[in-house]
Wavefront OBJ file of the C-alpha trace (Angstrom):
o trace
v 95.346 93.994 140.666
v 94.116 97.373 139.348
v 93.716 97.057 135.784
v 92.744 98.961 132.335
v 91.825 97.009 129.547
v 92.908 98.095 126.118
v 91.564 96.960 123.292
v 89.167 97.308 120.257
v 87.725 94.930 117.840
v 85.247 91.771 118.710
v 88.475 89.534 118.881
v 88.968 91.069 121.963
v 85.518 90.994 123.720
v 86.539 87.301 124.890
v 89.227 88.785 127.173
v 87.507 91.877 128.974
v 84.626 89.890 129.675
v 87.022 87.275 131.030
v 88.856 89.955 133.181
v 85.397 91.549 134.093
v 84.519 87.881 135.654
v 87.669 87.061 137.192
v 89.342 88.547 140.234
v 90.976 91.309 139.493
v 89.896 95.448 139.821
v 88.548 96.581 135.969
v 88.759 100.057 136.425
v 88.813 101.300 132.669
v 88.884 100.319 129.186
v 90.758 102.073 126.801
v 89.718 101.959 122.987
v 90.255 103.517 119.314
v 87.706 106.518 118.922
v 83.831 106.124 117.013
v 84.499 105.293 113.443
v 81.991 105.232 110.238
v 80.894 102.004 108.908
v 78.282 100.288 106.981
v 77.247 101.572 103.530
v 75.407 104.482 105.657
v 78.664 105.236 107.021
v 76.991 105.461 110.362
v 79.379 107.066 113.477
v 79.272 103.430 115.914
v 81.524 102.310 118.605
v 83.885 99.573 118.690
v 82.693 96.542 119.699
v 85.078 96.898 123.206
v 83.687 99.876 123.788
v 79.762 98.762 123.698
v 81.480 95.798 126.172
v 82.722 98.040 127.962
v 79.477 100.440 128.603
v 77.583 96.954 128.980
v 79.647 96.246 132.163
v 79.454 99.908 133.559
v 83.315 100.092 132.920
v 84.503 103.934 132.063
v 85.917 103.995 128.075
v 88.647 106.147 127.183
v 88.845 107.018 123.795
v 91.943 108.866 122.905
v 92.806 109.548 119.116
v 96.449 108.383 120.207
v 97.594 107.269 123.581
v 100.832 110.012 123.128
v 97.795 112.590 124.021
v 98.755 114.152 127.627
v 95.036 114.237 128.270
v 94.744 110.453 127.728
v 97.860 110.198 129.861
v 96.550 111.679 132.420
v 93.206 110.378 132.675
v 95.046 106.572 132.570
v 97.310 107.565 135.900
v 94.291 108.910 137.662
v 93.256 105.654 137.262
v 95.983 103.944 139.001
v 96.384 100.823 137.133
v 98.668 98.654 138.265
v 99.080 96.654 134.414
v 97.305 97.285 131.144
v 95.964 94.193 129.658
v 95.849 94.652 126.198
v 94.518 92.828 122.992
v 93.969 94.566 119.273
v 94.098 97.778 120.536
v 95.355 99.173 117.592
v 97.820 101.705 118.041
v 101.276 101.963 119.578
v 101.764 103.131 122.914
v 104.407 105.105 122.787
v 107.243 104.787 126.301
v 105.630 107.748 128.503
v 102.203 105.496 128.324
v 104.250 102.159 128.931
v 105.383 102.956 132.315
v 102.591 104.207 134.025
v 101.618 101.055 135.108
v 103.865 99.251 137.454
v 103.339 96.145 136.288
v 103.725 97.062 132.241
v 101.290 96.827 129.363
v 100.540 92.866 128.820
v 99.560 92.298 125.460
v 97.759 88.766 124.430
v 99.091 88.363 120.752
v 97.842 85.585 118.343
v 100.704 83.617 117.520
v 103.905 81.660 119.298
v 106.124 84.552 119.420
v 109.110 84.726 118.045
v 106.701 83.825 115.141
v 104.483 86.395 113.138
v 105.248 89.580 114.648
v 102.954 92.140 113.623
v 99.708 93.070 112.815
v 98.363 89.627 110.991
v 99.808 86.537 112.589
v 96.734 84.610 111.927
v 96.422 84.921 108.372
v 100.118 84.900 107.775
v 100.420 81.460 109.753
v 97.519 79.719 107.753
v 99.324 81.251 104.685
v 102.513 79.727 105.481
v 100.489 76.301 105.820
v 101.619 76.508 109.414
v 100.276 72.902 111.093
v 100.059 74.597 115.228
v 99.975 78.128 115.950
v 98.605 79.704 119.612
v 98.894 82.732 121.647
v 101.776 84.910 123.392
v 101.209 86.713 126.310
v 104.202 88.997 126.883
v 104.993 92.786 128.014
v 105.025 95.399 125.869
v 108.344 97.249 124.726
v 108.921 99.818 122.143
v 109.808 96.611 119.650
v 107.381 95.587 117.813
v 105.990 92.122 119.622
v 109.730 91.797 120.341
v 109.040 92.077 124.427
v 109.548 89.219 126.923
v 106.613 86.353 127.460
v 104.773 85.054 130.121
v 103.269 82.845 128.853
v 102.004 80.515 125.551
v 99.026 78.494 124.531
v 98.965 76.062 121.895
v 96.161 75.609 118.421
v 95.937 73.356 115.880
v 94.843 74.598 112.174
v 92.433 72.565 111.072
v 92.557 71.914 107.349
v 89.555 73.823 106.748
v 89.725 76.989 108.580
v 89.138 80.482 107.721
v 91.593 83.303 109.404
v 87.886 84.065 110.887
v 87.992 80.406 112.382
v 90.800 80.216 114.075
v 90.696 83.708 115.212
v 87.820 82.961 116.926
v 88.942 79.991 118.795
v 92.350 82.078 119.418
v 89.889 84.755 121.201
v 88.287 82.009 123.651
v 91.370 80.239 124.352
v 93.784 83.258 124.574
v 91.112 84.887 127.491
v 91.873 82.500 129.415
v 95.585 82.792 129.312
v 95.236 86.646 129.379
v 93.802 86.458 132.994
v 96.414 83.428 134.091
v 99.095 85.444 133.361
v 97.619 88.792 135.207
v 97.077 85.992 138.191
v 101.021 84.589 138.329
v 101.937 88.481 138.034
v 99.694 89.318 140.560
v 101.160 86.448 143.042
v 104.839 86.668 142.037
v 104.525 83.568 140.187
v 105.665 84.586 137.083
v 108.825 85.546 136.006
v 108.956 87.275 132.188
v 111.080 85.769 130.032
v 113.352 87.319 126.999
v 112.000 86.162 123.156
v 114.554 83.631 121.628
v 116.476 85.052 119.108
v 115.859 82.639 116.496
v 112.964 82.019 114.832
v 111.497 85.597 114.650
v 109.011 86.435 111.204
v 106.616 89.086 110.682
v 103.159 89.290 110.368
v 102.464 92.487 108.284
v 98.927 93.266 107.007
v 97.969 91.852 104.035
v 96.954 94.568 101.404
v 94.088 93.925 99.008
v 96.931 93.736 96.368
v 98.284 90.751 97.913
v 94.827 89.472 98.483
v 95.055 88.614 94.670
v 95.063 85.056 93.462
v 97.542 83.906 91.253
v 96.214 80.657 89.591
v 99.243 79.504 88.418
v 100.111 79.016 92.002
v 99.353 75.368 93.403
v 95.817 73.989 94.283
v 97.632 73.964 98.197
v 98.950 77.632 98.045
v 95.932 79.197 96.471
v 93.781 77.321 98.751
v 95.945 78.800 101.893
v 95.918 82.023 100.451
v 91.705 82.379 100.369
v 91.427 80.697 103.856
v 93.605 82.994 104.819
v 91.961 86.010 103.411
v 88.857 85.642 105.024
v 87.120 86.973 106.235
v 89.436 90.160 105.376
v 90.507 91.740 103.372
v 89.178 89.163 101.061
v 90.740 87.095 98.586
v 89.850 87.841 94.398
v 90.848 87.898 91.517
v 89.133 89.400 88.251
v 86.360 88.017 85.545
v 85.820 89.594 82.428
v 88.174 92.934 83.943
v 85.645 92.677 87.070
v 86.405 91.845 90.556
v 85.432 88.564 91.793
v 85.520 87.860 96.168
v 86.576 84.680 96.127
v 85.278 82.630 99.714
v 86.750 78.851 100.641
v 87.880 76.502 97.966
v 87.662 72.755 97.820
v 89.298 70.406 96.273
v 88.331 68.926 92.885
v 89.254 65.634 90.800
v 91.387 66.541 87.738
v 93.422 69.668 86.041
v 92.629 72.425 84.066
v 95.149 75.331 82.990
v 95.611 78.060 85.415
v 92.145 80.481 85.878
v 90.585 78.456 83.459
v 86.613 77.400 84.315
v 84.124 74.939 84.011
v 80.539 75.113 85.394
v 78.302 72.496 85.756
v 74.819 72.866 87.500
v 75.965 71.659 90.697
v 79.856 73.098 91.146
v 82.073 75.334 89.408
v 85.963 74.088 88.656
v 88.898 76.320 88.393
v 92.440 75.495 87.114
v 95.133 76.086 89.575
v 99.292 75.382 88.700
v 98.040 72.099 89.920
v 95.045 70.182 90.835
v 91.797 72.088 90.029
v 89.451 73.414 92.733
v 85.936 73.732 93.273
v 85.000 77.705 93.680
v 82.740 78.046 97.304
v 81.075 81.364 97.129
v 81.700 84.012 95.269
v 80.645 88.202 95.599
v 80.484 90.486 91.933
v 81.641 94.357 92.618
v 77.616 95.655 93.936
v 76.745 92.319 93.630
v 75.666 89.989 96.955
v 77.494 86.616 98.077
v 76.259 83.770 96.004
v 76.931 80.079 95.147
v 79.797 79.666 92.603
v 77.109 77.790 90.154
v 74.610 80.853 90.767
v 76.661 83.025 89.980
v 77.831 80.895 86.995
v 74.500 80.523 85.277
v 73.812 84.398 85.450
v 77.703 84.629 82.996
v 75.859 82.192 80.567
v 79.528 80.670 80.228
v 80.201 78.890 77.074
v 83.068 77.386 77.774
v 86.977 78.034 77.818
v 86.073 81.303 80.117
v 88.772 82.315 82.688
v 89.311 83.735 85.936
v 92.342 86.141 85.914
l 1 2 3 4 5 6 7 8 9 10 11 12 13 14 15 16 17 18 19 20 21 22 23 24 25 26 27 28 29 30 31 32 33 34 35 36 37 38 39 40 41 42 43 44 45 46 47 48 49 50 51 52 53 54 55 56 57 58 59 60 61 62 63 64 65 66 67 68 69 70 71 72 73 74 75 76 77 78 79 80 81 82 83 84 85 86 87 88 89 90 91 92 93 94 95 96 97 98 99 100 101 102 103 104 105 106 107 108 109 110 111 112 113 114 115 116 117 118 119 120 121 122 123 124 125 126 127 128 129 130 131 132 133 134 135 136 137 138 139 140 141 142 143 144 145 146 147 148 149 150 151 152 153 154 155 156 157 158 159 160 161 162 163 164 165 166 167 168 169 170 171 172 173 174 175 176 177 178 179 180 181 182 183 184 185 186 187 188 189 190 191 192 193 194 195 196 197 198 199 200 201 202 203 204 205 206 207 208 209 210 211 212 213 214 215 216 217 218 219 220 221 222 223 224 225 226 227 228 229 230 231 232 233 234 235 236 237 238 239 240 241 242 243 244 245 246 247 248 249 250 251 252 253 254 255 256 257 258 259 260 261 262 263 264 265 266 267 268 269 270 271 272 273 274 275 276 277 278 279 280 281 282 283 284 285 286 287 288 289 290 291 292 293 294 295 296 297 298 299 300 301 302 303 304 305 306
């Protein structure tokens, strides 16, 4: 098949390379416009679109895919489906049925679960034991379109959003292209989302990002794993913001927020067990060990984290 790729952060490198390699026509990527970023607020591309030029692939970058322009440019191109992973932006119905085929979007979680724009983190949140990947057609519903097919991940006790994002990416390439292959031979069939079992997936705001202590040692633990590596999990010292990274468990309890530092590790009080603080990032300050960044406090002792 003809296709366009659409897509935009690194999470989605995995499958337009994959596409690239495999057997079907790449005959455009479509991406969100240059943005500033970086302290020097420096104009870059996304990381689909420097993909994208590294394969010789022509980049659309429309500011929204409503744009006639953009519109027109895509049905020059004669795609006959629209991959599509992160892209970032809604497509609204005029863009939807240019190709024949539909706009297949890979989506990081077993729809009717996590709908929306954070599945990852919201799963790990929810202490979710499996999650996976949905590959289904796009409707004007959010993630509410019928699937093609599913791929299965554990979360391992230990990982990050970034983790298992990243294994999501690798694994959910693969079942990107398999699904453009049983379209492209008539071998699959999409199928309409069960009605039960739907949640959402909204983003998580830096507000929510904030850790309540008197939350358990298991909740608070989800809650940073799934915050990072964005938007990042804190929560305040002395009235000034703390990034928190992974936690691990400690032996004992201590009162909600409340601190001890030894040379070695620093302990924090949750609602239940305490936990040992990983590394930790002051306002203008740069990532450091919790006990670094303990020793430059000079804590005495009874000190809290809020």
């Amino acid at each position: 098949m003809r296709v366009v790729f659409a897509g935009t952060p690194q999470v989605a490198v995995p499958s337009l390379r994959a596409i690239a390699d495999s057997g079907h026509d790449l005959v455009g990527v479509v991406t969100r416009p240059d943005a500033r970023t970086g302290r020097g607020r420096r104009l870059a591309s996304s990381p689909v679109a420097e993909a994208a030029s590294e394969l010789g692939v022509p980049v659309l970058k429309p500011r929204h895919p409503r744009e006639p322009d953009f519109q027109e440019a895509l049905r020059s191109l004669a795609p006959d489906a629209c991959p599509v992973v992160a892209y970032g932006a809604l497509v609204p119905p005029s863009a939807l049925e240019i190709p024949p085929e539909g706009w297949v979007n890979l989506h990081f979680s077993l729809l009717p679960a996590w709908r929306g724009a954070a599945p990852v983190q919201r799963s790990i949140w929810a202490g979710d034991d499996v999650t996976g990947a949905t590959t289904f057609r796009i409707v004007e519903a959010l993630d509410a379109g019928p699937t093609f097919g599913v791929m299965t991940e554990t979360i391992r006790a230990r990982d990050t959003a970034g983790d298992l994002l990243a294994r999501l990416a690798e694994g959910g390439a693969g079942l990107l292209v398999a699904t453009l292959d049983g379209i492209a031979d008539g071998s699959l069939e999409a199928r309409p989302q069960p009605s039960d079992g739907v949640s959402s997936a909204p983003k998580i705001s830096v507000d929510q990002a904030r850790v309540d202590w008197s939350q358990s040692a298991a909740v608070v633990d989800r809650q940073v794993r799934a915050c990072t590596p964005a938007p990042g999990a804190w929560t305040t010292y002395d009235g000034q913001r703390l990034k928190l990274g992974p936690l691990r468990p400690a032996d004992g309890r201590l009162p909600p927020g409340e601190i001890v530092a030894g040379k070695r590790a620093v302990v924090v009080g949750t609602g239940t067990a305490a936990l040992l603080l990983g590394e930790v990032q002051a306002v203008g300050g740069r990532p450091m060990p919790a006990p670094d960044w303990a020793r430059g406090q000079r804590l005495a002792g009874g000190e809290a984290l809020v």
